[in-house]
Structures are given as structure tokens and as C-alpha cells.
PyMOL Python script that loads the backbone (N, CA, C, O; Angstrom):
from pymol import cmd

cmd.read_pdbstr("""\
ATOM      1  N   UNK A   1      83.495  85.339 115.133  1.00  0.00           N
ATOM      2  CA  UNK A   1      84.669  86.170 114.909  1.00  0.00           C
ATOM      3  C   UNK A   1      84.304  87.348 114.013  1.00  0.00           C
ATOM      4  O   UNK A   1      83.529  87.205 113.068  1.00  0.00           O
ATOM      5  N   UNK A   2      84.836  88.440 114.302  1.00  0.00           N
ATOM      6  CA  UNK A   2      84.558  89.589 113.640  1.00  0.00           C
ATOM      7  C   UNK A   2      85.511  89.806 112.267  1.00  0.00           C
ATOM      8  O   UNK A   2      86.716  89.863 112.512  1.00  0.00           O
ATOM      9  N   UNK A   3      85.211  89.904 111.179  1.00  0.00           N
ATOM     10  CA  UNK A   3      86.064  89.971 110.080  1.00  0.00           C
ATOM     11  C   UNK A   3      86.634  91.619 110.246  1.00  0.00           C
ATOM     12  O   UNK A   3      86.056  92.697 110.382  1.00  0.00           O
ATOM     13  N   UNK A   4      87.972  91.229 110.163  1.00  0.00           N
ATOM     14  CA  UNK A   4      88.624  93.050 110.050  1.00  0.00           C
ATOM     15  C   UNK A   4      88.512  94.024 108.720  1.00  0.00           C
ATOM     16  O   UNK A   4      88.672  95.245 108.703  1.00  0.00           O
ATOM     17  N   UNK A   5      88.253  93.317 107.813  1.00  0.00           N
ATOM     18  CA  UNK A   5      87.429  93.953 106.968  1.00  0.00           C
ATOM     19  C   UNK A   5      86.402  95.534 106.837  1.00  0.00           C
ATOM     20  O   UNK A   5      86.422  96.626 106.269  1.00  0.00           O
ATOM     21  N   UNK A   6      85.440  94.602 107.939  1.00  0.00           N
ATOM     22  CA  UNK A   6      83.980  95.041 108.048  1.00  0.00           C
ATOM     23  C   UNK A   6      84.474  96.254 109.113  1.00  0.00           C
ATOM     24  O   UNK A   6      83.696  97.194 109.273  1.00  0.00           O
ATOM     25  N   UNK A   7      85.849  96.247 109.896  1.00  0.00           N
ATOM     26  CA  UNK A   7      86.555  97.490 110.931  1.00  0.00           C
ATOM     27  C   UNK A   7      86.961  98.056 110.559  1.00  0.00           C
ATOM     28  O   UNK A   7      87.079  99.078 111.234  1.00  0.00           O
ATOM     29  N   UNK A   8      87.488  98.086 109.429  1.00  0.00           N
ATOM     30  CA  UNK A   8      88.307  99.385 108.644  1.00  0.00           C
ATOM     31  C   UNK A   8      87.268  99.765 107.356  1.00  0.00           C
ATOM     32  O   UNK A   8      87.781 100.584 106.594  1.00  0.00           O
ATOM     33  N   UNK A   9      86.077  99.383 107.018  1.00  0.00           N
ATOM     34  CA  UNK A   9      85.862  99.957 106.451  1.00  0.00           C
ATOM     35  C   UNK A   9      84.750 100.672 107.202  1.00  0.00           C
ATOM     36  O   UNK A   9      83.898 101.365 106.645  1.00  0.00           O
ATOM     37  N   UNK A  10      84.826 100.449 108.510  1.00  0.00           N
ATOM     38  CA  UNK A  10      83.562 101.748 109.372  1.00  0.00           C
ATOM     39  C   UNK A  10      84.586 102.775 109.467  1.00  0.00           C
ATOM     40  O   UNK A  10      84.189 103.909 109.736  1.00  0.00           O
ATOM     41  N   UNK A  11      85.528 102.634 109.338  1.00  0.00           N
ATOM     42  CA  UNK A  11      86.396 103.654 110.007  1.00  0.00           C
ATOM     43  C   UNK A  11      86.422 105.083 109.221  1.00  0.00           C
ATOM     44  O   UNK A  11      86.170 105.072 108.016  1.00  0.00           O
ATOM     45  N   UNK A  12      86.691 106.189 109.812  1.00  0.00           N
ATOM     46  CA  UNK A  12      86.231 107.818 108.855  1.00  0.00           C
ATOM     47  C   UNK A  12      87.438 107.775 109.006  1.00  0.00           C
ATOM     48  O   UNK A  12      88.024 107.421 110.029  1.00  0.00           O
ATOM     49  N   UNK A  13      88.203 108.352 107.378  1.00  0.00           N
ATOM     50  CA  UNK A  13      89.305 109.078 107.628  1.00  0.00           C
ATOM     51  C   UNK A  13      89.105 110.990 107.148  1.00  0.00           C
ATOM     52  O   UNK A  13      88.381 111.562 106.333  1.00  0.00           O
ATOM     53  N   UNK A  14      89.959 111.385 107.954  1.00  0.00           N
ATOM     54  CA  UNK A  14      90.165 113.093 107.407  1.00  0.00           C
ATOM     55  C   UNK A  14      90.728 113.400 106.677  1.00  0.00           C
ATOM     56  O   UNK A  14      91.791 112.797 106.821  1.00  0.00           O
ATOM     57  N   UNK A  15      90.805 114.213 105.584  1.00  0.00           N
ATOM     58  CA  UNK A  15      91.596 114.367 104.578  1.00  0.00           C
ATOM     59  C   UNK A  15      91.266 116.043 104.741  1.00  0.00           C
ATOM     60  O   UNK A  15      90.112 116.434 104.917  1.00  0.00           O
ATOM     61  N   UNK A  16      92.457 117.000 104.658  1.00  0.00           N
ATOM     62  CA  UNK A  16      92.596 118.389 104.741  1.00  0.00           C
ATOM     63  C   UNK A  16      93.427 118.511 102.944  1.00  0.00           C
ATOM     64  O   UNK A  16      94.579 118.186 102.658  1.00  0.00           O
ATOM     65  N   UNK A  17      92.552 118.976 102.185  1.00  0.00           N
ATOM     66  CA  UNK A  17      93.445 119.493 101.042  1.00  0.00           C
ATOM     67  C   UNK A  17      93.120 121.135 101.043  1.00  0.00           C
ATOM     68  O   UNK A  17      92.117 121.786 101.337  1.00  0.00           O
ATOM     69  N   UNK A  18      94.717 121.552 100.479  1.00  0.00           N
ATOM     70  CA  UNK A  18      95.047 122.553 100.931  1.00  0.00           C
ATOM     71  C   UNK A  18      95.106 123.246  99.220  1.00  0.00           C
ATOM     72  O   UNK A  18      95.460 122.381  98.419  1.00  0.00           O
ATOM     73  N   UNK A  19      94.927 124.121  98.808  1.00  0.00           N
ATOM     74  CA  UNK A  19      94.644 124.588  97.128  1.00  0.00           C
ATOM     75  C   UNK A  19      95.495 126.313  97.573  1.00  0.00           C
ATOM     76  O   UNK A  19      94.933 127.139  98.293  1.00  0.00           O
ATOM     77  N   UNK A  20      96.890 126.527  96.955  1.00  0.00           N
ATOM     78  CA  UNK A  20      97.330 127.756  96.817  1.00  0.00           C
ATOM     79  C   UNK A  20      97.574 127.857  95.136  1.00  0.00           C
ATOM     80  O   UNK A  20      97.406 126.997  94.272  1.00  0.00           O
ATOM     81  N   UNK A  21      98.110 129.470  95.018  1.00  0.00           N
ATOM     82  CA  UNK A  21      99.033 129.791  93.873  1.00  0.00           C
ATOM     83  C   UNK A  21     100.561 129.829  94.044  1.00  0.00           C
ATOM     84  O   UNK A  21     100.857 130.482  95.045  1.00  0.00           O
ATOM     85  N   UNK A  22     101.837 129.240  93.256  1.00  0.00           N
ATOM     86  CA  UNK A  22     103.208 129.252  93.783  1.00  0.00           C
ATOM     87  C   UNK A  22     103.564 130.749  93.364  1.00  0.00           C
ATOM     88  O   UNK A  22     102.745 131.637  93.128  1.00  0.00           O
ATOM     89  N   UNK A  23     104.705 130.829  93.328  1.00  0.00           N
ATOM     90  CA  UNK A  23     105.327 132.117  92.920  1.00  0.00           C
ATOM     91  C   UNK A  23     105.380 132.608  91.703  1.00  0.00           C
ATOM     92  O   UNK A  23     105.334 133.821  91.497  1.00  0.00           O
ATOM     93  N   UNK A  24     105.493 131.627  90.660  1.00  0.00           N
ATOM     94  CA  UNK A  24     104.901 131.831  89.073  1.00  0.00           C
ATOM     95  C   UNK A  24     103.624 131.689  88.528  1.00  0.00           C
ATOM     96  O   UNK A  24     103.223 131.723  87.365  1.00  0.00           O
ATOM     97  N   UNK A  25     102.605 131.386  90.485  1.00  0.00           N
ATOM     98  CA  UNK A  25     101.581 131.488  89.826  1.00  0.00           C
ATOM     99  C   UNK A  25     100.370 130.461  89.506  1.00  0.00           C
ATOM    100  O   UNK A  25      99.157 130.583  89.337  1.00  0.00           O
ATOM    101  N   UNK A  26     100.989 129.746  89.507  1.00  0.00           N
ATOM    102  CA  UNK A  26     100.359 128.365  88.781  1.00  0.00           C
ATOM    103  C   UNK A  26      99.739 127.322  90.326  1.00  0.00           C
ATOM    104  O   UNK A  26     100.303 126.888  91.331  1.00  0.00           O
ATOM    105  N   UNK A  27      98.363 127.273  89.807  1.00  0.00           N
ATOM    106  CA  UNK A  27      98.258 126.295  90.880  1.00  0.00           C
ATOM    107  C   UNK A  27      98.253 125.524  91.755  1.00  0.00           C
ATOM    108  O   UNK A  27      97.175 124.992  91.489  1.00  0.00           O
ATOM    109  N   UNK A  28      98.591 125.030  92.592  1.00  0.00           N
ATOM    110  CA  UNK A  28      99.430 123.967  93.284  1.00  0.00           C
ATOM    111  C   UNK A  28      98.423 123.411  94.845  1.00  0.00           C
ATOM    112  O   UNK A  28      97.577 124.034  95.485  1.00  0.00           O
ATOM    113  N   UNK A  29      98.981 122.002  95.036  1.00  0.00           N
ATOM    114  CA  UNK A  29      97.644 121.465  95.966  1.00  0.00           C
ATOM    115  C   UNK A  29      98.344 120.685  97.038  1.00  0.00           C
ATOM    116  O   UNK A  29      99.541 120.491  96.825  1.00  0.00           O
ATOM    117  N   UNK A  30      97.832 120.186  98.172  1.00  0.00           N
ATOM    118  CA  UNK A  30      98.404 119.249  99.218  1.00  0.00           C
ATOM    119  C   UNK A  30      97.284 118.428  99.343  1.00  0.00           C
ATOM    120  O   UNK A  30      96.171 118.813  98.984  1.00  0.00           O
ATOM    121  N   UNK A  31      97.518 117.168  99.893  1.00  0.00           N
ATOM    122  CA  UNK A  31      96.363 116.770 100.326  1.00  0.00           C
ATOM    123  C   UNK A  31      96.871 116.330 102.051  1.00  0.00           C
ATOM    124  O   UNK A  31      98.063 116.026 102.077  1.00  0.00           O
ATOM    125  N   UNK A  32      96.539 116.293 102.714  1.00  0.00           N
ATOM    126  CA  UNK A  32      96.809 115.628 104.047  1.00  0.00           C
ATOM    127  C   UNK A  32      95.514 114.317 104.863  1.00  0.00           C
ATOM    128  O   UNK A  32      94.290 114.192 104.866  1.00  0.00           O
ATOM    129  N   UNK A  33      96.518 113.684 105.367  1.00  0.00           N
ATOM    130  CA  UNK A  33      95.144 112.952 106.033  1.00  0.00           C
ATOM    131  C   UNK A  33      95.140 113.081 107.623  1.00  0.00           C
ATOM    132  O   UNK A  33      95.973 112.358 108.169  1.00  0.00           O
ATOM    133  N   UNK A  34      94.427 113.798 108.394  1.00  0.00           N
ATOM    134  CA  UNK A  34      95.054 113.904 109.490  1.00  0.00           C
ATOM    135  C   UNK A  34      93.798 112.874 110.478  1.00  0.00           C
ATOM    136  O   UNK A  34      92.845 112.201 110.085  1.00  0.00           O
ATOM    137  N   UNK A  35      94.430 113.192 112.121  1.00  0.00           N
ATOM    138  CA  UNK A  35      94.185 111.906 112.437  1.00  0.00           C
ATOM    139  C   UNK A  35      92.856 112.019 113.291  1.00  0.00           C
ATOM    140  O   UNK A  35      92.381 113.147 113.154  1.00  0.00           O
ATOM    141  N   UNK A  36      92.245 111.364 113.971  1.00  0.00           N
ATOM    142  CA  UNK A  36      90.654 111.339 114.383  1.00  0.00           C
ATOM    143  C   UNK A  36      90.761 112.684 115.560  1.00  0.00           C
ATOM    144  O   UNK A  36      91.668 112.656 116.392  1.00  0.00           O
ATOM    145  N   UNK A  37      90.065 113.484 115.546  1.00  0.00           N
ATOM    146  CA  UNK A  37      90.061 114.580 116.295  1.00  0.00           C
ATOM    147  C   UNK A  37      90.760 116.230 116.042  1.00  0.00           C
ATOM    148  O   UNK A  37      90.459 117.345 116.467  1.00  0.00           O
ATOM    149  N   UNK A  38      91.491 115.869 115.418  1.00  0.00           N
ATOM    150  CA  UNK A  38      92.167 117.193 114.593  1.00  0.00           C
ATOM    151  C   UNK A  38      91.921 117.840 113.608  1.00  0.00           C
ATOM    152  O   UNK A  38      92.711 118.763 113.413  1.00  0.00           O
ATOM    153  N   UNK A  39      90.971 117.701 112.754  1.00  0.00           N
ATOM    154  CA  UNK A  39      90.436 117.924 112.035  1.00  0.00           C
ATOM    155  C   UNK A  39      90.041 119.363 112.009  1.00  0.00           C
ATOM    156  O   UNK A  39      90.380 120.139 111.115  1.00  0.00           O
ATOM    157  N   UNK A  40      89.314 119.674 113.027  1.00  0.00           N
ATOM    158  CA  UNK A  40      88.023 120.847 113.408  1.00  0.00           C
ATOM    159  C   UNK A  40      89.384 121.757 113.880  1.00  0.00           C
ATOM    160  O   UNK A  40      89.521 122.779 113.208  1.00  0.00           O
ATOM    161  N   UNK A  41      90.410 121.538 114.936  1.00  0.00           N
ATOM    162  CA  UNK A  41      91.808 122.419 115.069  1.00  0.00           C
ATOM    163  C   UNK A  41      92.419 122.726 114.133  1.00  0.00           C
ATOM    164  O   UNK A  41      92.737 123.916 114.120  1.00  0.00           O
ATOM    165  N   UNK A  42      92.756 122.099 113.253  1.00  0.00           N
ATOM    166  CA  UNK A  42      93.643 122.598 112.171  1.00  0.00           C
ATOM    167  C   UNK A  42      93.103 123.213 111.061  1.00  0.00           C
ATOM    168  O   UNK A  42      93.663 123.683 110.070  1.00  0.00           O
ATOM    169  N   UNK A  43      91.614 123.126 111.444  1.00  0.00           N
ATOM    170  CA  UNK A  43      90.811 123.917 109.714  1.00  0.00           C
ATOM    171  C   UNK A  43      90.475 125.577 110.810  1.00  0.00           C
ATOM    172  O   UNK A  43      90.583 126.737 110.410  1.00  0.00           O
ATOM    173  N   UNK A  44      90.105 125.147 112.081  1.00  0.00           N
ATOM    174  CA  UNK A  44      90.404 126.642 113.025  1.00  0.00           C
ATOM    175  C   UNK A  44      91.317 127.508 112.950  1.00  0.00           C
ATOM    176  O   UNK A  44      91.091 128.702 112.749  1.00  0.00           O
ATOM    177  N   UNK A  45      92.700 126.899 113.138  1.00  0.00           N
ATOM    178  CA  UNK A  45      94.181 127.534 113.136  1.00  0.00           C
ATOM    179  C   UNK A  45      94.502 128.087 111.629  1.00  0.00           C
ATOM    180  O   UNK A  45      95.067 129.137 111.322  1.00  0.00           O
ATOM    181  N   UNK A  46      94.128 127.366 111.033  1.00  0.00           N
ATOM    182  CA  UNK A  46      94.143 127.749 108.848  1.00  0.00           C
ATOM    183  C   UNK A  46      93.620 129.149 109.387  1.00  0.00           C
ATOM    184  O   UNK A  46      94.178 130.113 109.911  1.00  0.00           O
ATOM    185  N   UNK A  47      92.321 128.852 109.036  1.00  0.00           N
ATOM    186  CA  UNK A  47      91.331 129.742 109.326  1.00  0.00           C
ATOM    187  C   UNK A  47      91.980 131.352 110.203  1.00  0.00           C
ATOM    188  O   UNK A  47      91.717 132.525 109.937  1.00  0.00           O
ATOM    189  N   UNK A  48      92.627 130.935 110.977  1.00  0.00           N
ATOM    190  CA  UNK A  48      92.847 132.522 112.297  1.00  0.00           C
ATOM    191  C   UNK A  48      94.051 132.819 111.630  1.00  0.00           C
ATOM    192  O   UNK A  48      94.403 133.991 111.494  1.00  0.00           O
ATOM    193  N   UNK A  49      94.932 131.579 111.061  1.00  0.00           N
ATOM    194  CA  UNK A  49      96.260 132.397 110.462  1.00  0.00           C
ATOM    195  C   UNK A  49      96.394 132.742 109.104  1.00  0.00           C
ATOM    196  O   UNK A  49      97.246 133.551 108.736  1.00  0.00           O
ATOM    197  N   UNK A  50      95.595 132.172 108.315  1.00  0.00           N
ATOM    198  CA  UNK A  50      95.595 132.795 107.090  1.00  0.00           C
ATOM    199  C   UNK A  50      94.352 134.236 106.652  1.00  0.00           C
ATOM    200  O   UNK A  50      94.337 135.112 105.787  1.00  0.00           O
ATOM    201  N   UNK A  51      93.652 133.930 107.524  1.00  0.00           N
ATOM    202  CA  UNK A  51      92.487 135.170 107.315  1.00  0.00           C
ATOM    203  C   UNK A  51      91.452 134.803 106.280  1.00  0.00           C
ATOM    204  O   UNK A  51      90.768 135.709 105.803  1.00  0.00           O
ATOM    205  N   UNK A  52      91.197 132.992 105.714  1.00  0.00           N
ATOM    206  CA  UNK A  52      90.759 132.767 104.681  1.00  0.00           C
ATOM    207  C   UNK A  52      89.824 131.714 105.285  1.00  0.00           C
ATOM    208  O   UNK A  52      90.204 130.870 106.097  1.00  0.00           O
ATOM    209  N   UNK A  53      88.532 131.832 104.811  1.00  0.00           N
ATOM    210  CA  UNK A  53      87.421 130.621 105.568  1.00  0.00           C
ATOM    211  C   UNK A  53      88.079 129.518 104.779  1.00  0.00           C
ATOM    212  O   UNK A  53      88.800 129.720 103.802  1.00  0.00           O
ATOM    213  N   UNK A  54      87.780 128.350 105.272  1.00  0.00           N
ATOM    214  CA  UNK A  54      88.064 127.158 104.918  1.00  0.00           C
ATOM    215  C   UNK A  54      86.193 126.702 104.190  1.00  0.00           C
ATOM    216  O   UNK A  54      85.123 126.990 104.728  1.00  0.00           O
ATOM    217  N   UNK A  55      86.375 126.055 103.057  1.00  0.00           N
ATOM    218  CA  UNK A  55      85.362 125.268 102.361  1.00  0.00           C
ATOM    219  C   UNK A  55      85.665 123.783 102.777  1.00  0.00           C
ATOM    220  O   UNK A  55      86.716 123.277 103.168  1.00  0.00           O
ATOM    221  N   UNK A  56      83.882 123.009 102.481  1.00  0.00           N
ATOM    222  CA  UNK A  56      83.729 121.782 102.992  1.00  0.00           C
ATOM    223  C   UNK A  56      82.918 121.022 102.124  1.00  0.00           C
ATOM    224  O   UNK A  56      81.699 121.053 101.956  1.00  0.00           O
ATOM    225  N   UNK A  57      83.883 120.267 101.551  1.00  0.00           N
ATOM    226  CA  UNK A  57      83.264 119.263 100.558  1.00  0.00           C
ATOM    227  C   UNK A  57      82.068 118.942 100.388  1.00  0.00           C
ATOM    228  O   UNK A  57      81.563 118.724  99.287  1.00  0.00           O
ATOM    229  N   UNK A  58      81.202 118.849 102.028  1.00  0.00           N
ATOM    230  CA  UNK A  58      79.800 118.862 101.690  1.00  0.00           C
ATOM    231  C   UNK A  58      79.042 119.245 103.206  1.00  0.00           C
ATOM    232  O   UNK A  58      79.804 118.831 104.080  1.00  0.00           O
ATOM    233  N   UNK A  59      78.315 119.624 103.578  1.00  0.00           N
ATOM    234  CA  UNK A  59      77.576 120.128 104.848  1.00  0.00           C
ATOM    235  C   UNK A  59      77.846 118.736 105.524  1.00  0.00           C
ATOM    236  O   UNK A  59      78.674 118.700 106.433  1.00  0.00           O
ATOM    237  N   UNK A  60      77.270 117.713 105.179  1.00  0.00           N
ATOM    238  CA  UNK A  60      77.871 116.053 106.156  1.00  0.00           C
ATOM    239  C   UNK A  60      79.479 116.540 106.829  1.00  0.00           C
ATOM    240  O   UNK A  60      79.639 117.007 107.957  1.00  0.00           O
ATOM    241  N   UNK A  61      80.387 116.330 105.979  1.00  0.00           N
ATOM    242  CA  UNK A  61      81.351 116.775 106.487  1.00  0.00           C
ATOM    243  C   UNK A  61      81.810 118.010 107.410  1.00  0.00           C
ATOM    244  O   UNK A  61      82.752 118.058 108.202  1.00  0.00           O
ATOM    245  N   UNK A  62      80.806 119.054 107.051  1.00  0.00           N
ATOM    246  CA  UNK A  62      80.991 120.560 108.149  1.00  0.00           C
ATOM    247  C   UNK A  62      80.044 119.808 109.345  1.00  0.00           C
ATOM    248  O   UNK A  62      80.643 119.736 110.418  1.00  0.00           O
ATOM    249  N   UNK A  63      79.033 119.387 109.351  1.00  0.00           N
ATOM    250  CA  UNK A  63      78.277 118.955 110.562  1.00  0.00           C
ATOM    251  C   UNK A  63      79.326 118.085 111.187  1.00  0.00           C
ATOM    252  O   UNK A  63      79.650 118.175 112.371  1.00  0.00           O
ATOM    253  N   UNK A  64      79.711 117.448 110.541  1.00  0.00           N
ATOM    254  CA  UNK A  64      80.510 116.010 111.678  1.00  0.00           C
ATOM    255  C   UNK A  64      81.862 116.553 112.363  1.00  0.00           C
ATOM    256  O   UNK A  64      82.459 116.165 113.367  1.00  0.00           O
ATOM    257  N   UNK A  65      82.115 117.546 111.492  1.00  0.00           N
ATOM    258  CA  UNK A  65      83.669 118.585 112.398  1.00  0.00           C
ATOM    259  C   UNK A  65      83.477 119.307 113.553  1.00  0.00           C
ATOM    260  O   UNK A  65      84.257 119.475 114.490  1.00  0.00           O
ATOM    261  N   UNK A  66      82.035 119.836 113.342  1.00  0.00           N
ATOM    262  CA  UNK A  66      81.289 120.993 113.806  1.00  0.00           C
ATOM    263  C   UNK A  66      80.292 120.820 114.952  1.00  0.00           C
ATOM    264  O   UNK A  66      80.103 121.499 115.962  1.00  0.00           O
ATOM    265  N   UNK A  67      79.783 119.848 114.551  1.00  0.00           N
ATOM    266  CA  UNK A  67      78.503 118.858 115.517  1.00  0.00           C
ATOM    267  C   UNK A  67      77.121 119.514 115.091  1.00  0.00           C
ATOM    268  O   UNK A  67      76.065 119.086 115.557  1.00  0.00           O
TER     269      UNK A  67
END
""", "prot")
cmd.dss("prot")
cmd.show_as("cartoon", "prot")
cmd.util.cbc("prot")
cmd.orient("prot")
């Protein structure tokens, strides 16, 4: 029998955090977790609608979005 354990912890999750300034200014953050495959679309769409490259926690993570 396979322990479910040992299945969720192979499992990758995505996490998109999002870092603006509010209207007074002051810092402010999101974090999102989005779901297997969306990842690489929604850091694209950021990307074309805000006019701002998206950063990547670490090249592992840009390779595995990216291939």
C-alpha cells in the first residue's frame, strides 16, 4: 500500500506573490497559490498587462515554468 503521505509531499505547489505600493504608499503584498499549469499564463498576462517583468524566486523555478 502506498502511504498518502509520501503523495502529497511529491506534489509542486505554485505560489504567485504579487508586491505593489497602495495609495498612501505603503507597501502591500498578495500571495496566491494557483493551480498545476497556470502558472507560466498568469505570470505572461501580469507581464503584457502591467508592462512590468515578473521576478523568480530562483532559476529552478523560471526553468520549470519555462522548460
Amino acid at each position: 500500500m502506498i502511504n498518502p503521505l509520501f503523495l502529497l509531499s511529491k506534489k509542486r505547489k505554485h505560489f504567485l506573490t504579487i508586491g505593489y505600493k497602495d495609495s498612501t504608499n505603503l507597501q502591500q503584498g498578495v500571495i496566491l497559490e494557483l493551480a498545476k499549469g497556470l502558472p507560466a499564463k498568469v505570470i505572461a498576462i501580469i507581464e503584457a498587462r502591467s508592462g512590468v517583468k515578473c521576478e523568480y524566486e530562483s532559476e529552478e523555478a523560471k526553468k520549470h515554468l519555462h522548460g
